[in-house]
N, C-alpha and C positions, 0 to 999 in steps of 0.2 A: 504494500500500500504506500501511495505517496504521500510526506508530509507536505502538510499546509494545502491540501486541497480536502475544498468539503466534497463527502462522498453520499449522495440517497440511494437506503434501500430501499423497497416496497415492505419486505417479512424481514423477522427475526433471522427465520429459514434462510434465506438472499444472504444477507451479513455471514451466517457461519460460514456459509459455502464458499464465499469469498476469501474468510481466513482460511478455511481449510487448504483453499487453491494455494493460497501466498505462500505457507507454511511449507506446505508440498514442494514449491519452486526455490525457496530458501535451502531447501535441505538438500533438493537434488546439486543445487550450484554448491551449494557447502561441501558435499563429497565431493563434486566436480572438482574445487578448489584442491584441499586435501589430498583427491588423486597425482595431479600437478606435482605439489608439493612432494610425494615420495616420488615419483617417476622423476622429477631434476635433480632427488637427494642420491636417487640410485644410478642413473646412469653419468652424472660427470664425479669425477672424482678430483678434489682441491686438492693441489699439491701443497697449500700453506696449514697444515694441521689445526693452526688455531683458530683460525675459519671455523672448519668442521667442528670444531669442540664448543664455538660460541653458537652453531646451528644447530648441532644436537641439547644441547641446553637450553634454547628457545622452546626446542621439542619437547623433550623429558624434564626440564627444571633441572634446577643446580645437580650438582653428581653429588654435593658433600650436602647431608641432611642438617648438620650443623651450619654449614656460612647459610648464613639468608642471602636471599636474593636482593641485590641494591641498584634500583635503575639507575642510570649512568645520565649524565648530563647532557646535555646537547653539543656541548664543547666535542665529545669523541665520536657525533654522530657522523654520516657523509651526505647526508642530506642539508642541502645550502635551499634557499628563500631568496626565490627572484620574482617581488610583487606577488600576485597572488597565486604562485606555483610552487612545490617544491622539486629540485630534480636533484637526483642520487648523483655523488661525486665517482665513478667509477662505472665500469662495466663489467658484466660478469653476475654469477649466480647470487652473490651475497644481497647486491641491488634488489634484485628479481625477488627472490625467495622473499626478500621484507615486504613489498608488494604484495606479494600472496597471504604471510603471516598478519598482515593489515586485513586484507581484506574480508579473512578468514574470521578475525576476530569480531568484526565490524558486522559482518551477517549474526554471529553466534550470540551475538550482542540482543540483533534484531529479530533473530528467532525467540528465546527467552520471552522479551517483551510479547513478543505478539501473541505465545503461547499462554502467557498469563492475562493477556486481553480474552482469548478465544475460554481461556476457563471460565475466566468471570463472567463472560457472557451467557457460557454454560450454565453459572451459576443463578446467576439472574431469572434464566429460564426453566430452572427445577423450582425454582421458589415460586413460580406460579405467572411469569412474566408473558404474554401472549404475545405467540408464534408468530402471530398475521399482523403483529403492531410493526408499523413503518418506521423508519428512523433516519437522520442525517449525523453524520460521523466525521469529524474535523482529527485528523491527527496530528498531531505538534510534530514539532523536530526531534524530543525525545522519546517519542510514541507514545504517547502519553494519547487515548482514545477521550474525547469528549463527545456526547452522544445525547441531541435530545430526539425525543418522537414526536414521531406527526403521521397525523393521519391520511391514510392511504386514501386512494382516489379507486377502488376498486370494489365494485358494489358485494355488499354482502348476496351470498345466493339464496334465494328464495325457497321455503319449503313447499313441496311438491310430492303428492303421492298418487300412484296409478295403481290400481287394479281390478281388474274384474269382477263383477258383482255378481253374482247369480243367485236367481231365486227358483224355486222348485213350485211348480204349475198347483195351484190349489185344485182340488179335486173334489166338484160338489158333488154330494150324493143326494141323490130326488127319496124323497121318503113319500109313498103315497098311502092315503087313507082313502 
């Protein structure tokens, strides 16, 4: 879903199917990503070791359970600021990979969110929330869902019943005197 554009459903129904789709598409590109990611880890091999030792550590987390983990300053980064771009100082896998690592984090971020939108909505609708109530749905930049309802333009259906009547032939009987 895009932020900062308002979105109308018509049902409830409409809305989940929506997150369901998103979620779906999050998750395929998220393994997509992650595929990438080991297919560049396995087939080039860095000849400067400590490369490999700061990507496998990205991977798996520090090797020593004792040192914490200390994010590092922008000062050792290779990513320079040119106006409103950033571009990697070098070429080669390390660039690349952090790209992936970004992007990868950046979805898993927005799966989360949207999975605890799709609960609550869930939620909402075990508590008694009706299916066919419409709705308009503004999402922020932190997904943060705001949601109010309006009513649908879609006429209620009318009740209606058909069947067959049948009566059985009265049958006079002549009494005579």
């Amino acid at each position: 879903m895009q932020e900062g554009i308002i979105i109308d459903f018509r049902t409830m129904d409409e809305l989940q199917l929506s997150l369901g789709k998103e979620l779906d598409s999050l998750k395929k590109r998220s393994d997509e990503y992650s595929g990438i990611i080991g297919e560049k880890l396995r087939e080039v091999e860095t000849s400067n070791p400590t490369d490999m030792a700061e990507l496998k550590e990205k991977l798996e987390g520090p090797s020593d359970p004792k040192k914490k983990q200390v994010k590092k300053k922008d000062k050792n980064t290779n990513w320079h600021n040119f106006g409103d771009i950033l571009v990697y100082d070098g070429m080669g896998l390390k660039g690349e990979l952090d790209l992936y690592f970004k992007a990868l984090d950046a979805m898993k971020s927005k799966l989360e969110k949207l999975q605890k939108a799709k609960n609550s909505i869930d939620e909402l609708i075990s508590k008694g929330l009706k299916k066919d109530l419409g709705c308009a749905i503004l999402v922020s930049n932190d997904l943060i869902f705001e949601m109010v309802f309006i009513k649908t333009n879609q006429p209620k259906a009318k009740f209606s019943y058909k069947s067959i009547f049948d009566v059985g032939v009265e049958q006079i009987h002549e009494i005579k005197i």
